[in-house]
N, C-alpha and C positions, 0 to 999 in steps of 0.2 A: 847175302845181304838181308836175307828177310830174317835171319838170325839176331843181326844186327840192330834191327830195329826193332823186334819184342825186346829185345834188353835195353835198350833203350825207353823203350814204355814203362817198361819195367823198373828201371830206376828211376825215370820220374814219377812214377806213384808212389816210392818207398815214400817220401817224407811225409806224405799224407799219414802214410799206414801207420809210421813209426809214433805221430803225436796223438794216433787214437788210442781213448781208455776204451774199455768193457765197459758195457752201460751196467748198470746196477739203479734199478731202480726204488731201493729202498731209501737210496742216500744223495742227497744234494750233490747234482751234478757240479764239479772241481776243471776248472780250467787253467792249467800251467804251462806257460809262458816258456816252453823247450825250444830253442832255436836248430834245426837242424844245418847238418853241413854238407858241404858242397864236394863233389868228386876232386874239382878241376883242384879249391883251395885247398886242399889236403893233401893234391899230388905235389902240388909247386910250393905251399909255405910247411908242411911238417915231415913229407919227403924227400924234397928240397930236386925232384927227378927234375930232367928240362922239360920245358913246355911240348916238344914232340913228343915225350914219351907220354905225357899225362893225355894227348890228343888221340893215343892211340887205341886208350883205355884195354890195355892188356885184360885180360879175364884174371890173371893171379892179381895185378892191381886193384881193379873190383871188389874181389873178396876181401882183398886186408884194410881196402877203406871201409868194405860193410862189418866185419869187425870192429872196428876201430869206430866206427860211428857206433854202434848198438851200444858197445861199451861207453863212453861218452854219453849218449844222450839217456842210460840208463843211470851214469851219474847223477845228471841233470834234474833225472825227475824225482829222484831218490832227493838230493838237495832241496828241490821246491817245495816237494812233500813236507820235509823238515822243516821247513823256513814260514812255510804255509800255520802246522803244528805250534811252532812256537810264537809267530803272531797273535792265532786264536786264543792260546793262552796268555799272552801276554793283556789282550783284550779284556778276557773272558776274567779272569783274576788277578792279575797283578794293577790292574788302572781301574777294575770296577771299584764304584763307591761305596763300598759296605755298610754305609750312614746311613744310607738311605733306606728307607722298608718299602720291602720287595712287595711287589702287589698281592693279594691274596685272592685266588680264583673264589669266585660263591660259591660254595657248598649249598644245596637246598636239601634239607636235611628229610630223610622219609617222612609221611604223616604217618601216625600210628592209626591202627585200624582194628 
């Protein structure tokens, strides 16, 4: 029983773990929108098992949902990343107004001495 329910703790902490980045503090923390999934929906709509097997949560069922999720949600972040990427540039160059003149910081130029 007490087996039972560190793996259970245990999967419910995965979805925490699975949507953390590495801090990196040189670079604007990036927040993307990775929906993770669920044991139960993945036993019964892409396994199609009956609802007692999926209650049973076999140990070989586990791994091949944790599989099957990493993969997925490593899709996911790969996509976001992309979608993110191509926004900023879409932003950044394709809609800026290049009419316009960019502001120019002051330069305060040495005194000679």
């Amino acid at each position: 029983m007490n087996r039972a329910v560190s793996l259970a703790l245990a999967l419910a902490a995965l979805p925490l773990l699975a949507t953390a980045e590495p801090i990196n503090t040189s670079a604007p923390a990036l927040s993307y929108n990775i929906k993770t999934l669920s044991f139960d929906r993945w036993c019964q709509d892409e396994q199609h098992y009956p609802a007692s097997r999926c209650e049973q949560r076999l140990s070989g069922d586990v791994v091949a949902f944790e599989d099957y999720r990493t993969r997925v949600e490593r899709y996911d972040l790969q996509y976001e990343k992309d979608r993110t990427k191509q926004s900023d540039f879409e932003r950044d160059v394709l809609r800026h107004d290049h009419s316009q003149q960019q502001p120019v910081p002051d330069v305060i130029a040495p005194s000679p001495q």
